[in-house]
N, C-alpha and C positions, 0 to 999 in steps of 0.2 A: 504494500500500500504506500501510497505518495502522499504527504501530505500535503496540502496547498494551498490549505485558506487557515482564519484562526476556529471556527468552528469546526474542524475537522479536526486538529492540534486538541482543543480543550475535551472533544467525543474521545478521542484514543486514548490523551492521558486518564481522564476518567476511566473508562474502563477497563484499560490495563495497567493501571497505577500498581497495582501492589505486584505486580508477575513482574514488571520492568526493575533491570537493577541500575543500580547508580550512574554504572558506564553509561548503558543506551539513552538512561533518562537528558544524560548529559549531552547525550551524540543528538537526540531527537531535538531536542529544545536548541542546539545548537545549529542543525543542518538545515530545518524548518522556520526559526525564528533570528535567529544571530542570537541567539540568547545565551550567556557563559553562565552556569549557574551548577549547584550541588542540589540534590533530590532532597526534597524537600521532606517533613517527617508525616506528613497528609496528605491527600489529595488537596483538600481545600484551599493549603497555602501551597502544594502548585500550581492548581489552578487559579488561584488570586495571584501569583505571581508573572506569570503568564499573561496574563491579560489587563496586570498593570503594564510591564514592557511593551506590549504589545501596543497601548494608549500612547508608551512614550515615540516609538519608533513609526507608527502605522504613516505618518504625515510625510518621514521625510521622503524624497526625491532619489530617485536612483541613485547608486554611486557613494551616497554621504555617509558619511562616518556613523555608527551609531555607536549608544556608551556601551562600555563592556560589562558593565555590572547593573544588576536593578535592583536596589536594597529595598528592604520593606523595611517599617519602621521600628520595627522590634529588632532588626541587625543593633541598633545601640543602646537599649537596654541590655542592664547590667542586673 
């Protein structure tokens, strides 16, 4: 399967979230969105992560740089 839009990305992670290990989670979010990221400990905050990057990057224009990281805001709690 190819993934090629973000509702296709968020149906797969959803329902192979728990069968996907870290590597592919990483490969998938990677080769599908430009997204650099660690599997997250739910579905919920991959798919909330997800589809926050996805708000940040959707606008830009071919070609552009996008950021390598998409913190959520619990990255700085302590």
């Amino acid at each position: 399967m190819t993934i090629k839009t973000i509702e296709q990305l968020v149906k797969f992670i959803s329902d192979n979230f728990t069968s996907i290990s870290d590597e592919d989670y990483y490969n998938i979010c990677f080769k599908s969105l430009g997204l650099i990221t660690s599997k997250p400990k739910s579905v919920t905050e991959a798919i909330a992560e997800i589809k926050k990057y996805y708000d940040l990057v959707k606008d830009l224009p071919a070609g552009w740089e996008r950021p390598l990281f998409a913190l959520n805001e619990n990255d700085f709690d302590e």
